[in-house]
N, CA and C of each residue as an Amber inpcrd file, in Angstrom:
protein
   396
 -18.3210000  -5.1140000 -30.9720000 -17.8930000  -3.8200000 -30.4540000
 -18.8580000  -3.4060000 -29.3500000 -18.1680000  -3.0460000 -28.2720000
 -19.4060000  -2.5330000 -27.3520000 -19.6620000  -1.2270000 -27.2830000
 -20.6730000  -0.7660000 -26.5190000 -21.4050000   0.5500000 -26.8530000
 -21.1890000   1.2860000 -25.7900000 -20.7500000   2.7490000 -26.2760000
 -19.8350000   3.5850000 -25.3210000 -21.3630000   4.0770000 -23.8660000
 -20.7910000   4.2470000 -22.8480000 -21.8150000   4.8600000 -21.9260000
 -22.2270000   6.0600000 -22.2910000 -23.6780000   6.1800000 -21.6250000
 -24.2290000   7.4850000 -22.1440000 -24.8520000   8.1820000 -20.8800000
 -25.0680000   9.3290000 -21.0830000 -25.4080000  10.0620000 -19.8540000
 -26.6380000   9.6250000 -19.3070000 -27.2370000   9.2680000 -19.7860000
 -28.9480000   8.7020000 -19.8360000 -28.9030000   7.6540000 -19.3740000
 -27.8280000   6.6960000 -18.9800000 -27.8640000   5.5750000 -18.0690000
 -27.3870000   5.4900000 -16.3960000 -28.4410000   5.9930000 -16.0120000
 -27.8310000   6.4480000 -14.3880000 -28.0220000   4.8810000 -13.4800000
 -28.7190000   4.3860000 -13.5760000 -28.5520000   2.7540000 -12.7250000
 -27.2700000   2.3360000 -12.8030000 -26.5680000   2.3990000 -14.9780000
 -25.2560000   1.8700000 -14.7710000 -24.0190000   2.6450000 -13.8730000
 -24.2160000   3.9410000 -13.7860000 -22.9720000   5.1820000 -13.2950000
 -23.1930000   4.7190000 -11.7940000 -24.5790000   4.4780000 -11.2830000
 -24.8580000   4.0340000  -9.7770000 -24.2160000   2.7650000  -9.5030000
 -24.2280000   1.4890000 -10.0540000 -23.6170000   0.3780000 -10.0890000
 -22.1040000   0.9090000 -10.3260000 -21.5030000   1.8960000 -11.3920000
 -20.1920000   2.0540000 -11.1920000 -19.4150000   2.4420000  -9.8350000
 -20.5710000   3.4080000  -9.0940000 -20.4170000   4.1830000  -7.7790000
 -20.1150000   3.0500000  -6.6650000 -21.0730000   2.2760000  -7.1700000
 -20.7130000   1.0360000  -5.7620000 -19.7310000  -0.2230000  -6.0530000
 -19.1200000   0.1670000  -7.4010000 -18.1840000  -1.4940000  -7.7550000
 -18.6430000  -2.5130000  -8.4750000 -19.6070000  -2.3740000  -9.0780000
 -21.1490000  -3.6550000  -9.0050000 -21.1070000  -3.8430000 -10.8210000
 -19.9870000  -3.6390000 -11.5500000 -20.2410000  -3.4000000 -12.5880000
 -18.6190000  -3.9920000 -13.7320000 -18.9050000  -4.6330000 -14.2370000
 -17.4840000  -5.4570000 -15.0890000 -16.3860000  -4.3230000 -15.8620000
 -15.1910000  -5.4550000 -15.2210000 -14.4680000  -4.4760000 -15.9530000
 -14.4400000  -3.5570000 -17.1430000 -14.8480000  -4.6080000 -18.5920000
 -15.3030000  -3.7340000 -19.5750000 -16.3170000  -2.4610000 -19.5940000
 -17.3380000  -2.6960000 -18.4120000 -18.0860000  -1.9620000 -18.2880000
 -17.3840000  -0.2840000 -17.7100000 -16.6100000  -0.8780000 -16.6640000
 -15.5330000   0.6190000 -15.5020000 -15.3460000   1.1130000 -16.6990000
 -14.4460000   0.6810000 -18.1330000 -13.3580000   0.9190000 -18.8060000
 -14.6840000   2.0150000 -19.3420000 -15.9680000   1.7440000 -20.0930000
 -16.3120000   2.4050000 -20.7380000 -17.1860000   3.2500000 -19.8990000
 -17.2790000   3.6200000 -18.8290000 -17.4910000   4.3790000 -18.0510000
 -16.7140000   5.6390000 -17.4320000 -15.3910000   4.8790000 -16.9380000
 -14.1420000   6.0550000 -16.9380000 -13.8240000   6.7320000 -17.9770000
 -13.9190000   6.3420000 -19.5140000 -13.6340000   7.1490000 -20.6350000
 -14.8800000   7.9460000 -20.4470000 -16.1360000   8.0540000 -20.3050000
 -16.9770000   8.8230000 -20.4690000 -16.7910000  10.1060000 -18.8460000
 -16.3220000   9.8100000 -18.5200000 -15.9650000  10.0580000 -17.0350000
 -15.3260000  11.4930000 -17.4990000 -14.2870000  10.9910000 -18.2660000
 -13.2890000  11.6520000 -18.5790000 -13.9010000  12.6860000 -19.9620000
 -14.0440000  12.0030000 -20.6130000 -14.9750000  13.3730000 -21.1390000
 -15.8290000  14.3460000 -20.6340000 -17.0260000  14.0300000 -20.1100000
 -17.9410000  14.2140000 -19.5790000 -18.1970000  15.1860000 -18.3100000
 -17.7920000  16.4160000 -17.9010000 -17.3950000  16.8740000 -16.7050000
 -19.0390000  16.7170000 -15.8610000 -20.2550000  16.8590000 -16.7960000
 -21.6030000  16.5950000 -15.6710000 -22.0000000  15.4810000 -15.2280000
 -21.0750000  14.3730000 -16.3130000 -21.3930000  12.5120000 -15.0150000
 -20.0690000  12.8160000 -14.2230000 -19.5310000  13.4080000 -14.8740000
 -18.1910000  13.4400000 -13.4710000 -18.1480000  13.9570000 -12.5290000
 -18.8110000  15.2330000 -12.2030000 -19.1190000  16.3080000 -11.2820000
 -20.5020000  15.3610000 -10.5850000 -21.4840000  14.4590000 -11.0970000
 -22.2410000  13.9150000 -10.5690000 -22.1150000  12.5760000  -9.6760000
 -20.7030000  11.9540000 -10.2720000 -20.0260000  10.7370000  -9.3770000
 -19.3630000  11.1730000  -8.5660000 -19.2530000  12.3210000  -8.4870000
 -18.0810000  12.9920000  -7.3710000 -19.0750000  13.5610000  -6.5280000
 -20.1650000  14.1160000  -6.8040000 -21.0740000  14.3170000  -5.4760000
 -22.0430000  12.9410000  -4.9220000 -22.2210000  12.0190000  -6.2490000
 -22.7420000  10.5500000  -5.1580000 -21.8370000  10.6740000  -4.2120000
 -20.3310000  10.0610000  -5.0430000 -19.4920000   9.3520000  -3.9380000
 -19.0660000  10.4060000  -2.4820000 -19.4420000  11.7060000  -2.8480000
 -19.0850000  12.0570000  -1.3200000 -20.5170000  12.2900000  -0.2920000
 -21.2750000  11.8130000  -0.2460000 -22.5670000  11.8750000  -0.2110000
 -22.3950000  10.4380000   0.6070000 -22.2230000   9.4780000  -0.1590000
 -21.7040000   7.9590000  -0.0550000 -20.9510000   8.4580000   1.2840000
 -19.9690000   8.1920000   0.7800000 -18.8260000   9.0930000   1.9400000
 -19.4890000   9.1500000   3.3130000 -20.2080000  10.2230000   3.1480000
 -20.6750000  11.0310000   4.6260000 -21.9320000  10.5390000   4.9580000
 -22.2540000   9.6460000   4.2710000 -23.8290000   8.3180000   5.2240000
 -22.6500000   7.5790000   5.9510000 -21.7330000   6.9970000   5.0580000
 -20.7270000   6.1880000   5.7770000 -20.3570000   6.4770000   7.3570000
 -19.7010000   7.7110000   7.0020000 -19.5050000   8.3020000   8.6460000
 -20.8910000   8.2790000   9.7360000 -21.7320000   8.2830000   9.2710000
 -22.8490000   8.8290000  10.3420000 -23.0710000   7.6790000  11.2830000
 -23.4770000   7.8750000  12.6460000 -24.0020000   7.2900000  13.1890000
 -24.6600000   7.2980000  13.9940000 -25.7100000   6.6950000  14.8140000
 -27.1170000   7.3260000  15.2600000 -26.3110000   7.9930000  16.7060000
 -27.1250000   9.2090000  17.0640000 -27.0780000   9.3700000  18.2120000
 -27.0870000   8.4600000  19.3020000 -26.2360000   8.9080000  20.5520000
 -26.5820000   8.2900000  21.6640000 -28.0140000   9.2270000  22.5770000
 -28.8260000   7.9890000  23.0290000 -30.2900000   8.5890000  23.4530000
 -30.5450000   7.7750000  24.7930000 -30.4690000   8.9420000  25.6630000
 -31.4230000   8.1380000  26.9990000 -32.7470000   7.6010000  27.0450000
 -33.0190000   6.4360000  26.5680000 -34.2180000   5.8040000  26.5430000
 -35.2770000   5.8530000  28.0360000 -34.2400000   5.2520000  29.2300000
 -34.9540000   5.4940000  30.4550000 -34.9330000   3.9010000  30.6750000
 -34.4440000   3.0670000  29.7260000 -34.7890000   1.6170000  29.8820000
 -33.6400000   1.1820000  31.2600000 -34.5310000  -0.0260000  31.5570000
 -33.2940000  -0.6730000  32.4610000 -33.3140000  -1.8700000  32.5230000
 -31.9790000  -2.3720000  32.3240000 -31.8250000  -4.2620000  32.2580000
 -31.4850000  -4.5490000  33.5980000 -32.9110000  -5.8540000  33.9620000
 -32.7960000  -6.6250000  35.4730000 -32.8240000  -8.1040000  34.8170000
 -32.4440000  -8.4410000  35.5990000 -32.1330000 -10.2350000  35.4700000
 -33.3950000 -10.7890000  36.0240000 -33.8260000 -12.2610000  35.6030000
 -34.9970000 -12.1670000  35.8690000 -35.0790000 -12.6970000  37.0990000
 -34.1900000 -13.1870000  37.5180000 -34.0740000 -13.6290000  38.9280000
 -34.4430000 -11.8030000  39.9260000 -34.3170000 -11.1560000  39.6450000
 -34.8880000  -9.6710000  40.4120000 -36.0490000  -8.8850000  40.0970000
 -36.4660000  -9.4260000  39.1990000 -38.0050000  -9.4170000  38.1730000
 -38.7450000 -10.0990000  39.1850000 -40.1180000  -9.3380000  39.1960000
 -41.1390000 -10.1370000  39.8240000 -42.1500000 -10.3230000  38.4240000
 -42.4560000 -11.7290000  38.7710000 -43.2600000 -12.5540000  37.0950000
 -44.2590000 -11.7840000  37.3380000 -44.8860000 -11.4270000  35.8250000
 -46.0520000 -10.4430000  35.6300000 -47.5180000 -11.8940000  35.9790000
 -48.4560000 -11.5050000  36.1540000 -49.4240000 -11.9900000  36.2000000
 -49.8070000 -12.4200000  34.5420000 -50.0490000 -13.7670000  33.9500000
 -50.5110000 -14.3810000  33.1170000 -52.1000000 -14.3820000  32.6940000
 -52.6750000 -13.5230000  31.9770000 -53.5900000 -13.5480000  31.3240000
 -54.0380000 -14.9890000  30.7890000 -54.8800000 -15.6800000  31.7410000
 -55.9100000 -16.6790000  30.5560000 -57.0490000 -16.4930000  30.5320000
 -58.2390000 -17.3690000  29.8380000 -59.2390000 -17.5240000  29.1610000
 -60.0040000 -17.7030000  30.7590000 -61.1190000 -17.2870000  30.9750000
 -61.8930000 -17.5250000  31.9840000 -63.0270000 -18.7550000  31.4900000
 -62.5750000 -19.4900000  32.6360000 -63.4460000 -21.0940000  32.5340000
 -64.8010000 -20.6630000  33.9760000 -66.0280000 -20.0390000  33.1070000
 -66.7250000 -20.1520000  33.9190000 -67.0150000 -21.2600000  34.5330000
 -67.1000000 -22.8260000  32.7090000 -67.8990000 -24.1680000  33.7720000
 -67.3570000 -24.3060000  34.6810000 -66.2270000 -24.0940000  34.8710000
 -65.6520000 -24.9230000  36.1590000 -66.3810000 -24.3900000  37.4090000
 -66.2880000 -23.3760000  37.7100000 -67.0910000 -22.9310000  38.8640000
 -68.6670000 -22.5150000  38.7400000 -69.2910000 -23.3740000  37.9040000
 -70.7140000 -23.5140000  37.8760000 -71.0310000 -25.0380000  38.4590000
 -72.2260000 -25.3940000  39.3560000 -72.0180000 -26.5100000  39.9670000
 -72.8820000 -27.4710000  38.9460000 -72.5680000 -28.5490000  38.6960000
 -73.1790000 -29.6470000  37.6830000 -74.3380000 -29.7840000  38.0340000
 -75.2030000 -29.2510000  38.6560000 -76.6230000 -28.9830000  38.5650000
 -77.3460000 -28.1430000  37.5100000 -76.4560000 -27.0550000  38.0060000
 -76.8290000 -25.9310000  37.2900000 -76.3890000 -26.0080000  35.8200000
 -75.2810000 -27.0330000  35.3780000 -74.6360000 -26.7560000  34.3320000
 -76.0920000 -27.8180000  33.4610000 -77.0900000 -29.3100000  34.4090000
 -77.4420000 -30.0440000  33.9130000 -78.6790000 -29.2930000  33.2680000
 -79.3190000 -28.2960000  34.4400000 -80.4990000 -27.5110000  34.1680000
 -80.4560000 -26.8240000  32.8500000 -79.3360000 -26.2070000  32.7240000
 -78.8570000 -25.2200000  31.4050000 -79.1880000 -25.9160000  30.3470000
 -78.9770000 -27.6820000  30.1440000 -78.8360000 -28.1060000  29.4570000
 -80.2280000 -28.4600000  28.7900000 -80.9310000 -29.1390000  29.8250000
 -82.4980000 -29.2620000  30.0400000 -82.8480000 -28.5980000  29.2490000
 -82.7470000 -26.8520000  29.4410000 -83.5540000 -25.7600000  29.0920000
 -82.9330000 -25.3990000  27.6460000 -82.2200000 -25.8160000  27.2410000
 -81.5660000 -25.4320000  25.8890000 -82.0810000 -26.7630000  24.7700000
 -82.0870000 -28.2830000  25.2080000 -82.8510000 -28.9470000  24.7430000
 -84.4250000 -28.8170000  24.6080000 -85.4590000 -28.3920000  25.6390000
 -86.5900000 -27.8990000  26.1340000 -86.7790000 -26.7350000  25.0870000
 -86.1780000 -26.0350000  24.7690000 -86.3090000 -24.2270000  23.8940000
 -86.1520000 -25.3930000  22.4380000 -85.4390000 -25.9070000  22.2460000
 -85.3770000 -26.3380000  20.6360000 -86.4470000 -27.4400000  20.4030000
 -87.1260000 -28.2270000  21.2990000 -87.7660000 -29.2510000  20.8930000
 -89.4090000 -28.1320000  20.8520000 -89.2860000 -26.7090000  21.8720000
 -90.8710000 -26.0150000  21.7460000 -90.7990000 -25.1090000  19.9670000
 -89.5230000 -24.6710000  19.6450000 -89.2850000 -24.3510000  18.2790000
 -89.0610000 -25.2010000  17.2450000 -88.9890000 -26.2320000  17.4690000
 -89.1940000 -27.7110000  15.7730000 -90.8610000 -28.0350000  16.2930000
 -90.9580000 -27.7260000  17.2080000 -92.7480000 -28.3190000  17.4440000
 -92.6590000 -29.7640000  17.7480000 -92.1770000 -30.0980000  18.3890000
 -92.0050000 -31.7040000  18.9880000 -92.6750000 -32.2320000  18.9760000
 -93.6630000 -32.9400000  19.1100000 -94.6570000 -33.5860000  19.5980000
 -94.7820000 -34.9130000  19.5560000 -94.1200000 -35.5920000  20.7620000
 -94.0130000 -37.2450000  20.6790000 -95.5280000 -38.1870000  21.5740000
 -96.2230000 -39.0910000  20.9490000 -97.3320000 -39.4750000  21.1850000
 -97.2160000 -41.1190000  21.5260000 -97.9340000 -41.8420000  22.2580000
 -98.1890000 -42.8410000  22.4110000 -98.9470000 -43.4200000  22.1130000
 -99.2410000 -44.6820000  21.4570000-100.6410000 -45.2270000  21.5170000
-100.9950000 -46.5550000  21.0560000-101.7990000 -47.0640000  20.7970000
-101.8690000 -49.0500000  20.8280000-101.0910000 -49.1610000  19.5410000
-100.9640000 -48.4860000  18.4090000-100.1530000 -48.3470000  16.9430000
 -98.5110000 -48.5880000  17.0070000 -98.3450000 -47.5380000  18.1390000
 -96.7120000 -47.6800000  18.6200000 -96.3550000 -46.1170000  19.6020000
 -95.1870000 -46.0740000  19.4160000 -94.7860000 -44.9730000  19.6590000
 -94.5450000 -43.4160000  18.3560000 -94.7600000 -42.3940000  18.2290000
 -94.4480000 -41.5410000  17.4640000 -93.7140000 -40.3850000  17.7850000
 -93.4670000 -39.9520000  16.7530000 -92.4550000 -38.3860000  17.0350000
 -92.5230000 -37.9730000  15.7480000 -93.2490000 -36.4630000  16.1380000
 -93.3260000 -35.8350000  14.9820000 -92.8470000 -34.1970000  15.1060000
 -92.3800000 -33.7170000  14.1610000 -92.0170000 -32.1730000  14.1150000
 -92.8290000 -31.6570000  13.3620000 -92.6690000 -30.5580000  13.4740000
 -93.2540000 -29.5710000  12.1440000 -94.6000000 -28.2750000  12.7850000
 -94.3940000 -27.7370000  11.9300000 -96.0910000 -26.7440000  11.8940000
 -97.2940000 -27.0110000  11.3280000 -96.6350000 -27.9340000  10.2400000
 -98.5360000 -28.5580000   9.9600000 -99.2600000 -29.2670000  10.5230000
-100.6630000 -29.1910000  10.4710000-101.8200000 -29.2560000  10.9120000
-102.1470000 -31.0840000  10.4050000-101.2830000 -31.8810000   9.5170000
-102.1000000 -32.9860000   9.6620000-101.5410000 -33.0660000   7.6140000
-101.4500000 -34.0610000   7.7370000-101.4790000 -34.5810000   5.8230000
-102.5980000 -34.0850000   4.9610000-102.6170000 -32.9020000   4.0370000
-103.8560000 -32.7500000   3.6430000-103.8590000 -33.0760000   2.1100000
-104.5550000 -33.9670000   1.7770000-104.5430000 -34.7030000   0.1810000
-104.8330000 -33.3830000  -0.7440000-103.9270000 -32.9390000  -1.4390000
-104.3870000 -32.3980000  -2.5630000-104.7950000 -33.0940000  -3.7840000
Protein backbone atom coordinates (compact mmCIF):
# COMPACT_ATOMS: atom_id res chain seq x y z
CA UNK A 1 0.00 0.00 0.00
CA UNK A 2 1.50 3.30 -0.63
CA UNK A 3 1.62 6.26 1.60
CA UNK A 4 -0.74 9.13 1.06
CA UNK A 5 1.23 12.72 0.49
CA UNK A 6 1.69 14.96 3.24
CA UNK A 7 1.99 18.57 3.56
CA UNK A 8 5.51 18.35 4.95
CA UNK A 9 6.85 17.07 1.70
CA UNK A 10 7.53 20.14 -0.41
CA UNK A 11 10.56 18.75 -2.82
CA UNK A 12 7.78 16.06 -3.74
CA UNK A 13 4.70 18.94 -4.53
CA UNK A 14 7.90 20.86 -6.35
CA UNK A 15 8.74 17.77 -8.53
CA UNK A 16 4.81 17.52 -8.99
CA UNK A 17 4.94 21.36 -10.18
CA UNK A 18 7.47 20.52 -12.83
CA UNK A 19 6.17 16.85 -14.10
CA UNK A 20 9.25 15.09 -12.54
CA UNK A 21 7.27 12.70 -10.53
CA UNK A 22 5.38 8.98 -11.37
CA UNK A 23 2.21 8.47 -12.07
CA UNK A 24 1.34 6.77 -8.80
CA UNK A 25 3.01 9.48 -7.25
CA UNK A 26 0.52 12.64 -9.42
CA UNK A 27 -2.40 10.20 -8.30
CA UNK A 28 -1.45 10.60 -4.61
CA UNK A 29 -0.71 14.05 -4.84
CA UNK A 30 -3.89 15.29 -6.75
CA UNK A 31 -6.03 13.50 -4.04
CA UNK A 32 -4.21 15.51 -1.45
CA UNK A 33 -4.58 18.47 -3.79
CA UNK A 34 -8.02 18.02 -3.55
CA UNK A 35 -8.40 17.90 -0.06
CA UNK A 36 -6.00 20.16 0.98
CA UNK A 37 -6.93 23.87 -0.05
CA UNK A 38 -3.13 25.24 1.55
CA UNK A 39 -0.94 22.71 -0.90
CA UNK A 40 -3.47 23.73 -3.36
CA UNK A 41 -3.56 27.43 -2.98
CA UNK A 42 0.39 26.85 -2.77
CA UNK A 43 0.69 24.91 -6.31
CA UNK A 44 -1.40 27.45 -7.75
CA UNK A 45 0.87 30.29 -6.70
CA UNK A 46 4.26 28.15 -7.69
CA UNK A 47 2.71 27.43 -10.93
CA UNK A 48 1.79 31.02 -11.69
CA UNK A 49 4.99 32.36 -10.52
CA UNK A 50 6.41 29.48 -12.92
CA UNK A 51 4.17 31.02 -15.41
CA UNK A 52 5.46 34.58 -15.26
CA UNK A 53 9.57 33.70 -15.10
CA UNK A 54 8.41 31.90 -18.24
CA UNK A 55 7.24 35.06 -19.91
CA UNK A 56 10.14 37.27 -18.89
CA UNK A 57 12.76 38.31 -20.86
CA UNK A 58 15.86 40.37 -20.45
CA UNK A 59 15.68 43.79 -21.52
CA UNK A 60 16.95 45.21 -24.64
CA UNK A 61 20.29 47.40 -23.58
CA UNK A 62 22.54 49.67 -25.53
CA UNK A 63 25.83 48.28 -24.68
CA UNK A 64 27.81 50.82 -27.05
CA UNK A 65 29.53 47.63 -28.54
CA UNK A 66 30.37 47.40 -32.20
CA UNK A 67 31.03 44.39 -34.56
CA UNK A 68 34.05 45.04 -37.26
CA UNK A 69 35.42 42.32 -39.30
CA UNK A 70 38.82 41.80 -38.81
CA UNK A 71 39.83 42.60 -42.08
CA UNK A 72 38.86 46.59 -40.80
CA UNK A 73 40.48 45.93 -37.37
CA UNK A 74 43.86 47.18 -37.01
CA UNK A 75 45.94 44.07 -35.06
CA UNK A 76 46.58 45.19 -31.49
CA UNK A 77 50.24 45.17 -30.65
CA UNK A 78 51.38 41.64 -29.04
CA UNK A 79 52.81 41.68 -25.67
CA UNK A 80 56.05 39.42 -25.26
CA UNK A 81 58.68 38.58 -22.79
CA UNK A 82 61.67 41.02 -23.17
CA UNK A 83 64.94 39.15 -24.29
CA UNK A 84 67.48 41.44 -22.91
CA UNK A 85 70.47 38.71 -23.98
CA UNK A 86 69.84 39.29 -27.23
CA UNK A 87 70.79 42.82 -27.32
CA UNK A 88 73.64 42.51 -24.83
CA UNK A 89 76.91 42.03 -26.87
CA UNK A 90 78.75 38.50 -26.11
CA UNK A 91 81.40 40.29 -24.41
CA UNK A 92 79.56 41.67 -22.03
CA UNK A 93 77.33 38.65 -21.67
CA UNK A 94 81.14 36.60 -21.29
CA UNK A 95 82.31 39.23 -18.53
CA UNK A 96 78.94 38.68 -16.56
CA UNK A 97 79.82 35.31 -16.58
CA UNK A 98 83.50 35.64 -15.40
CA UNK A 99 82.20 37.74 -12.54
CA UNK A 100 79.45 35.42 -11.37
CA UNK A 101 81.95 32.41 -11.47
CA UNK A 102 84.79 34.87 -9.78
CA UNK A 103 81.93 35.95 -6.73
CA UNK A 104 81.28 32.07 -6.04
CA UNK A 105 84.78 30.66 -6.18
CA UNK A 106 85.80 34.20 -3.48
CA UNK A 107 82.58 32.74 -1.28
CA UNK A 108 83.48 28.65 -1.19
CA UNK A 109 87.14 30.07 -0.55
CA UNK A 110 88.81 28.52 -3.58
CA UNK A 111 92.09 28.14 -3.34
CA UNK A 112 93.85 26.11 -6.12
CA UNK A 113 97.80 25.54 -5.58
CA UNK A 114 100.63 24.13 -7.46
CA UNK A 115 103.54 22.34 -6.55
CA UNK A 116 106.30 19.40 -7.13
CA UNK A 117 103.35 16.96 -5.17
CA UNK A 118 100.81 17.83 -7.98
CA UNK A 119 98.19 20.06 -8.55
CA UNK A 120 95.43 20.98 -5.68
CA UNK A 121 92.06 22.54 -5.08
CA UNK A 122 90.76 23.18 -2.02
CA UNK A 123 87.53 24.94 -0.50
CA UNK A 124 86.52 25.75 2.74
CA UNK A 125 87.20 28.20 5.85
CA UNK A 126 89.48 26.13 7.73
CA UNK A 127 92.74 26.95 8.65
CA UNK A 128 94.52 23.51 7.94
CA UNK A 129 93.66 19.68 9.44
CA UNK A 130 93.89 20.04 13.13
CA UNK A 131 94.37 16.48 14.96
CA UNK A 132 92.17 16.27 17.79
Amino acid sequence: MSTPFSCDDKPTLIAYLYGEVDAAMRDRVDAHLATCERCAAEVTALGDVRAELGLWVPPDAELGFTITRKSDAHSAPVLRPARWWSTVPAWAQAAAAVLVIAAGAGIANLQVSSSSEGFSVTTGWTSGAQPW
